[in-house]
N, C-alpha and C positions, 0 to 999 in steps of 0.2 A: 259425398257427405251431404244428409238433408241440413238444411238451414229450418233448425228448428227455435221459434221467437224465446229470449232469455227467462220470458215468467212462464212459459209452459216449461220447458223445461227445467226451471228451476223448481215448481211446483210437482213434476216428475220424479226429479231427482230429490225432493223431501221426500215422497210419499214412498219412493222405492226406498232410501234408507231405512225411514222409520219402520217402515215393516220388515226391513230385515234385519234390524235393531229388535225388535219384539221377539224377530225367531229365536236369534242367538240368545237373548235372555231367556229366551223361552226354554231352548231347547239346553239351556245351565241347570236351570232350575230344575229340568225333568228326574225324579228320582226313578229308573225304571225300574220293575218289580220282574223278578222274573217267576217263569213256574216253575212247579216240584209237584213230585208225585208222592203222595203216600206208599208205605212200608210195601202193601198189596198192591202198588199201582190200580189202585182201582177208581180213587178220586183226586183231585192235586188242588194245589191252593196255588200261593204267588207271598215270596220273600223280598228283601231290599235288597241291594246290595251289597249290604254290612252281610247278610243271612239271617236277618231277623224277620220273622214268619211275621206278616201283616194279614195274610187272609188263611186260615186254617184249611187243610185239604177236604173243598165238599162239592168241587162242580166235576161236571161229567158230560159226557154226549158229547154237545156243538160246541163244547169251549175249547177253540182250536190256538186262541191269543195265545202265545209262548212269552208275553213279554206285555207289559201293561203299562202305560206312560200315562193315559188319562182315562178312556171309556175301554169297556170292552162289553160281548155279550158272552152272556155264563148260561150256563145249565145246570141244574140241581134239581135234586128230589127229596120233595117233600111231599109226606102224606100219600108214600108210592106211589108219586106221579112226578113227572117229570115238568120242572117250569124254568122257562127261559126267557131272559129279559138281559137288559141293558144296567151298566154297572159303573159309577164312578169311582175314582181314589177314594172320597171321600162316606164313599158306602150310600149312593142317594140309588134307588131302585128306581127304574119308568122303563116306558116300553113295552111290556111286559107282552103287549098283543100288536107290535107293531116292526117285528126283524124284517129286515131285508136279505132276505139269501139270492143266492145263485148257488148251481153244480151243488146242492144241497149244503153246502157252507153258511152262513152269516157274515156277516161286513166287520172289517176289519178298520178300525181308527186311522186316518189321514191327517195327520197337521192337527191334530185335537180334535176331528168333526169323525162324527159316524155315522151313516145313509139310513133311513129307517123305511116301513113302508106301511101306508096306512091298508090297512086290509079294506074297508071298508068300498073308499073309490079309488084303489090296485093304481094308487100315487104314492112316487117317492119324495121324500122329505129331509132334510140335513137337522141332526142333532150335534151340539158343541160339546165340549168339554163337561161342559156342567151339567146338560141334562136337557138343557133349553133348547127351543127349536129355532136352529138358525136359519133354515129354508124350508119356508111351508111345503107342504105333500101337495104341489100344484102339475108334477108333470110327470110323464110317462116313466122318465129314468133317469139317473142321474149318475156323474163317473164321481169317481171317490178323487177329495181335493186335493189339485196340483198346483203346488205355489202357490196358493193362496183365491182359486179358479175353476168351475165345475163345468164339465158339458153337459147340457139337458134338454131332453127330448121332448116335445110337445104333440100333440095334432097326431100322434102314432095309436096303429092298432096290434095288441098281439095276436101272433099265430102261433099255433103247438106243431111244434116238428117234433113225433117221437118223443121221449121223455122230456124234450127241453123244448122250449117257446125263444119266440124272436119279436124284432118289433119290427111293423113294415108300416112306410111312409113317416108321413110326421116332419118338423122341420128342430134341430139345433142349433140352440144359441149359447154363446157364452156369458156364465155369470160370476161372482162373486160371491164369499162366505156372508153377505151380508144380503143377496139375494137383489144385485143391482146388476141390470142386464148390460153386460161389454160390447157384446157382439151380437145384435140380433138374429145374422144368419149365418152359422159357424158352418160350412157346409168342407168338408178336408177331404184332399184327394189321395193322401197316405195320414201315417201317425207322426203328428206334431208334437216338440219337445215343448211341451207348457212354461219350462224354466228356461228357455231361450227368449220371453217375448220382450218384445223391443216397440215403443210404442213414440209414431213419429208425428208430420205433420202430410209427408209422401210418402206414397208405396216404397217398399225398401226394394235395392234392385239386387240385393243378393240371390244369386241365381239358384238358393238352397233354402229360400223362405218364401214361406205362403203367407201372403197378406191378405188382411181382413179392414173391413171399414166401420170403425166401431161407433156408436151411436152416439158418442160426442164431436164425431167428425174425425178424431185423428185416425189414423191407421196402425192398427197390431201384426204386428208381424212375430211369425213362430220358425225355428229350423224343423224342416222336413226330414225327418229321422233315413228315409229312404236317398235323399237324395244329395244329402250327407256323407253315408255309408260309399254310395257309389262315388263319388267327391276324392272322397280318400284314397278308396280303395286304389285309382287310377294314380294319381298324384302322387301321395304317400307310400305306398306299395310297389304297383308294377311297375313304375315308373323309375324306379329304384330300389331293383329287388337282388340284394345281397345278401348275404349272409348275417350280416354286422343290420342292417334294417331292419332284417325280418326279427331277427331276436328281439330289437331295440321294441317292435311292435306286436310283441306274443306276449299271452300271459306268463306267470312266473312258473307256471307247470302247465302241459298238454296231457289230456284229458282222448285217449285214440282207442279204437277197436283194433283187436288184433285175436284172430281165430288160435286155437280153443279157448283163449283165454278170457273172450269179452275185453270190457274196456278198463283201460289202464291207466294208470297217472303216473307222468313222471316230468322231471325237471326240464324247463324248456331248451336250459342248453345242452344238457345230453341228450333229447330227443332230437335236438336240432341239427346237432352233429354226426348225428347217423341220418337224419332223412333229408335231409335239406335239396340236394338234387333232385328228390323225388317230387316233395312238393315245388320247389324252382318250375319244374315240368308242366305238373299238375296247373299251375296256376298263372304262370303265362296263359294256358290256353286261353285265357279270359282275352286277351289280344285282338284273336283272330274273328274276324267274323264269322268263320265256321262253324266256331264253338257252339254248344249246346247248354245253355246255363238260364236257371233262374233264383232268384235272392228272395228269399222270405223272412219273414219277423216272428220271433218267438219270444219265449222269456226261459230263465235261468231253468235245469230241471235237479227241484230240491231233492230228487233221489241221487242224483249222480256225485253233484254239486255240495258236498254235506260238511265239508271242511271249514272250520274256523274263518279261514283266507276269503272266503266266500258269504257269510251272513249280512256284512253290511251290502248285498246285493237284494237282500230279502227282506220283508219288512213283516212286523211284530207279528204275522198268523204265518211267516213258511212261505209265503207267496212270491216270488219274482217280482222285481220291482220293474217290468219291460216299461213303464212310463218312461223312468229315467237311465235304464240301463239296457235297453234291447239287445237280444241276440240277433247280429243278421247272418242267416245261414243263405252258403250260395252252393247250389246243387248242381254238377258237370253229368249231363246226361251221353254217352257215348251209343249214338243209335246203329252204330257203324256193324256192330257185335250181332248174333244171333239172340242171344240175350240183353235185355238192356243192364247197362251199369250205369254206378254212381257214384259218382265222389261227393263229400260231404266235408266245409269248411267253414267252422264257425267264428264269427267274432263278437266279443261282447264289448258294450259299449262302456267304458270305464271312467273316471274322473280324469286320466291322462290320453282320451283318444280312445279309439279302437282298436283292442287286443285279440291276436288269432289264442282259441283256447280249445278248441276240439276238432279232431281231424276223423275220418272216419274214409279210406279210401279202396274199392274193391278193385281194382282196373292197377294195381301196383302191389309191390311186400313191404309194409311197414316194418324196419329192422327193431 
């Protein structure tokens, strides 16, 4: 336990309530709007919640928001042409010549802020709720806000690979919605839970967090989504791997491939009672040093994934929320074969722990 001095910490522990006093009230107050399509589906507005139509059906194109809590950006046509800009509750129009896309999309609202980019000097910027600029267009790139906390790239140049560009070099720091730098040099060796930080006086010695030395001298410490994942897996799981476990730590349905049929959904205890040996087998191997495995990070796939049970995983544009809820898929390669196999074992990371939710295995017969 760090022996952290009673006025910093006390000073901590106001300033983490009050902000999380703001969310909660914040997040009372949010009336969200959802979308509807017109009769033609050809253009949709956004209703209340009651169904009372606030914005009449006229956007199209890049308007991907399904769900409208403060900004979003719209597309519409006017004057046979297509114009796209940035949009509040309150109907204030800006932006108009400053979206931030990727994978040809536009930026989707985080915690009230939405990422802009100045065309001009190919800098990103944060806009709030209302329209205002809450972080100047001063750096290469910026990630959409976590807890309250952005990562931002400086000193980078891009390159174009093929249809899509990257940035190479440059250094990251972490900052705040108010544009006050935490961390001057954010440098991560996998993907950090932003809503795990823990902010001390000493390095934290949890052997599943990466510490940072942030530029008022304390130390930030984040959980290592990666090393977390492995944490449990070993611990929680193989460690004690039953029947009655494994349920305990599956989602409430499994989500498997199974030939002619493609993939399948069904309830985790009747799937589990027909395959459960199979996987037992399957996933011991993780044990042996022989084995052939590696663990990757994804996020939820809204094609698959499309059920009710599943949206609070996704956030207001359909996107996977892998900040807070990562897939870690582990892949058993058997080289042993003349062909290679694989087996494929997902879990997602959930508000109760890590749940197994897709199984996909060619090297066995799922019943």
């Amino acid at each position: 336990m760090v022996d952290v001095p009673k006025n910093i910490m006390r000073l901590f522990l106001f300033t983490y309530l009050l902000t999380q006093l703001s969310f909660d009230l914040s997040a009372q107050n949010i009336d969200t709007w959802v979308s509807f399509w017109n009769k033609d589906t050809t253009v949709k507005g956004f209703k209340d919640k009651n169904g009372i139509v606030k914005i009449e059906p006229r956007f199209i194109g890049i308007t991907i928001a399904n769900k409208f809590d403060n900004v979003i950006v719209v597309t519409e046509e006017i004057d046979e042409k297509w114009n796209s800009y940035h949009l509040t509750k309150a109907g204030r129009i800006f932006g108009k010549d400053s979206l931030h896309m990727f994978d040809n999309g536009p930026d989707c609202e985080s915690e009230g802020f939405i990422r802009f980019r100045d065309r001009k000097t190919d800098k990103a910027g944060l806009f709030n709720r209302n329209g205002d600029i809450a972080v100047p267009a001063e750096c290469n790139d910026l990630t959409r806000v976590t807890n309250g906390m952005i990562i931002a790239l400086k000193g980078a140049e891009r390159k174009q690979l093929g249809e899509h560009f990257t940035w190479i070099g440059g250094k990251q720091i972490l900052i705040d919605t108010n544009n006050n730098i935490l961390i001057d040099n954010f440098k991560q060796d996998n993907y950090l839970n932003l809503f795990s930080a823990l902010v001390t006086t000493q390095p934290s010695a949890d052997s599943i967090r990466q510490n940072f030395k942030g530029v008022n001298g304390l130390y930030y410490s984040f959980i290592d989504f990666d090393k977390e994942f492995r944490s449990w897996l070993q611990s929680s799981l193989l460690n004690n791997f039953t029947q009655k476990n494994l349920l305990q730590n599956t989602f409430s349905e499994i989500i498997f491939w199974k030939e002619p049929r493609g993939w399948i959904s069904e309830k985790k205890e009747t799937f589990l009672n027909q395959n459960f040996n199979l996987i037992k087998t399957k996933l011991l191997e993780l044990k042996s040093d022989e084995c052939n495995y590696d663990i990757f990070s994804e996020g939820l796939n809204s094609y698959i994934y499309e059920a009710d049970k599943y949206q609070q995983y996704f956030n207001n544009c359909g996107e996977s929320m892998e900040w807070l809820y990562p897939i870690k898929k582990i892949v058993i390669s058997d080289k042993h074969k003349k062909n290679l196999q694989q087996d494929h074992f997902e879990f997602m990371r959930t508000d109760s722990g890590y749940k197994l939710i897709s199984i996909s295995i060619t090297s066995g017969a799922i019943k």
